[in-house]
Structure formats: C-alpha cells, structure tokens
VEXMAR-731366 format. One record per residue (C-alpha): x, y, z. Coordinates in steps of 0.05 Angstrom, whole numbers, padded with zeros to 5 digits, always signed. Layout:
XYZ...
//
This chain:
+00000+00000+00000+00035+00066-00014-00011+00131+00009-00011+00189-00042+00024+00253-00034-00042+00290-00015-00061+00232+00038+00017+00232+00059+00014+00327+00070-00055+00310+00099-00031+00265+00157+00031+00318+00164-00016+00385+00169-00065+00346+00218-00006+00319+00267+00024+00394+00257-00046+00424+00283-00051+00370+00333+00010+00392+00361-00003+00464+00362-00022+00501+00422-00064+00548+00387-00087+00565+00308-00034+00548+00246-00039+00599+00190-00035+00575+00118+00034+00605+00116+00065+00579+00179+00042+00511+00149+00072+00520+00092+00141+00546+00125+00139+00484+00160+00123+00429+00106+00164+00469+00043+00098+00450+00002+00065+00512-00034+00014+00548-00018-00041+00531-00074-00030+00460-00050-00039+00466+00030-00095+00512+00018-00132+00452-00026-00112+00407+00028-00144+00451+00091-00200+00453+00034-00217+00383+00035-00203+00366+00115-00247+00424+00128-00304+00401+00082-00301+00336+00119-00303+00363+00189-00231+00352+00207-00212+00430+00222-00242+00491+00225-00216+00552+00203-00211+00628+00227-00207+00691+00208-00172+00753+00242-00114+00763+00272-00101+00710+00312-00145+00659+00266-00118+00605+00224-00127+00528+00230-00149+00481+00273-00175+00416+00291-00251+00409+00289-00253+00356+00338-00209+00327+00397-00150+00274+00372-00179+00222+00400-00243+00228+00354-00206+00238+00283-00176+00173+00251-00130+00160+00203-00185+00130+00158-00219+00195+00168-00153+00239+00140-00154+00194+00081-00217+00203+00068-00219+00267+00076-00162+00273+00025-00197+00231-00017-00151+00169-00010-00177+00118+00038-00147+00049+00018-00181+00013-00052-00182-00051-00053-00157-00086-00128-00203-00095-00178-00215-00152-00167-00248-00144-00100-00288-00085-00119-00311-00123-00172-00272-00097-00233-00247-00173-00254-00276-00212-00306-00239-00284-00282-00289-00320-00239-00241-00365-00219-00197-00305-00193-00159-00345-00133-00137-00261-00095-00210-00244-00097-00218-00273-00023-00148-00254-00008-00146-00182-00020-00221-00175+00006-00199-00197+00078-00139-00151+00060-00178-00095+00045-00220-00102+00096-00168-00107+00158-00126-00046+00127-00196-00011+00136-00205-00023+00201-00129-00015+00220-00140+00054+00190-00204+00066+00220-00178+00054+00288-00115+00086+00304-00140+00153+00316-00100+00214+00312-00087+00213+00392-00043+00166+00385+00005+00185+00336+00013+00247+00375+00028+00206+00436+00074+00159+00401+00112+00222+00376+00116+00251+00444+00134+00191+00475+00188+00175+00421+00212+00255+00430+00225+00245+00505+00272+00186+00507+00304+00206+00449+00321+00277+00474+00294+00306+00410+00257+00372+00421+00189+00380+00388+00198+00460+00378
//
C-alpha cells in the first residue's frame, strides 16, 4: 500500500495542528512542510469540508482541529483527502476471471487495512511522537 502525496501532507498538516497550542496559518504551514501554498490551501480545503478542522479569520485565526485527537482517525484523514485504501479490482468487482484465486485474499486484506485505518485515531500518533521525543532527547519546537 503506498498513500498518495495528498493523503501523505494530509496526515503531516493534521499531526502539525494537533501539536499546536493554538491556530496554524496557511503560511506557517507551509514554512513548515516546504509545500506551496495553492496546494496546503486545497488540502485545509478538503479536511475542512469533511469536518476535520475549522478555520478562522482575524488576527489571531488560522487552522485548527474540528474535533479532539482522540475522535479523528487515520481513515478519516484519508478520506478526507480523498484516499482511503481501494481494494484491487478484483475485489471491488472490476475482474472478469471468476475463478480469480486473490479475490478472497485481497477482500480480507482490504478489509483489515480498513479497520487498521479506522482505528488508530489521531491521539495516538501524537502520543507515540511525544513519547518517542522524550527518550530520544529530541525537542518537538
């Protein structure tokens, strides 16, 4: 399974808001993840269409998460960014051989990827990180 570039800058911008003690701008998150500006705003775009952060004007506005970390999933990024895992062809029914011997297979494959994906919330990366930060010595800031 390899995750697109938008699914990959997804994941990155919500683990970056996650982390945040307060509202990201558009710019900051671009200073920090070297990817343009067009692109993060079509990102934000799509995670805030789905519910994943809210945005705010003013000031002191800017990006954040819509809900707690411990309610957004992985699954939910990738869908979000429009690239949740899809299963072969053949197990979404695009295979002509009805003898196809990965049809089973990948259907049990697709299926516990899904659930992997909808179960490790974002709460838990952040915590891994954090926890992997502190015995390493490496500083988050």
């Amino acid at each position: 399974m390899r995750l697109s570039t938008r699914a990959t800058y997804g994941m990155r911008l919500c683990f970056m808001l996650a982390l945040a003690d307060g509202p990201l701008s558009a710019s900051q998150l671009v200073r920090q993840t070297d990817v343009g500006h067009k692109y993060i705003e079509q990102l934000l775009a799509m995670l805030k269409r789905n519910r994943i952060v809210n945005a705010f004007r003013g000031k002191a506005g800017g990006y954040v998460l819509a809900r707690d970390p411990r309610n957004i999933t992985v699954g939910d990024i990738l869908k979000a960014t429009d690239d949740g895992f899809k299963a072969p062809g053949c197990v979404s029914g695009g295979c002509d051989d009805i003898y196809c011997p990965n049809r089973n297979v990948m259907a049990k494959l697709s299926d516990g990827i899904n659930k992997v994906l909808d179960s490790v919330t974002l709460y838990e990366i952040i915590s891994d990180h954090r926890s992997n930060c502190s015995v390493g010595g490496v500083d988050e800031g």
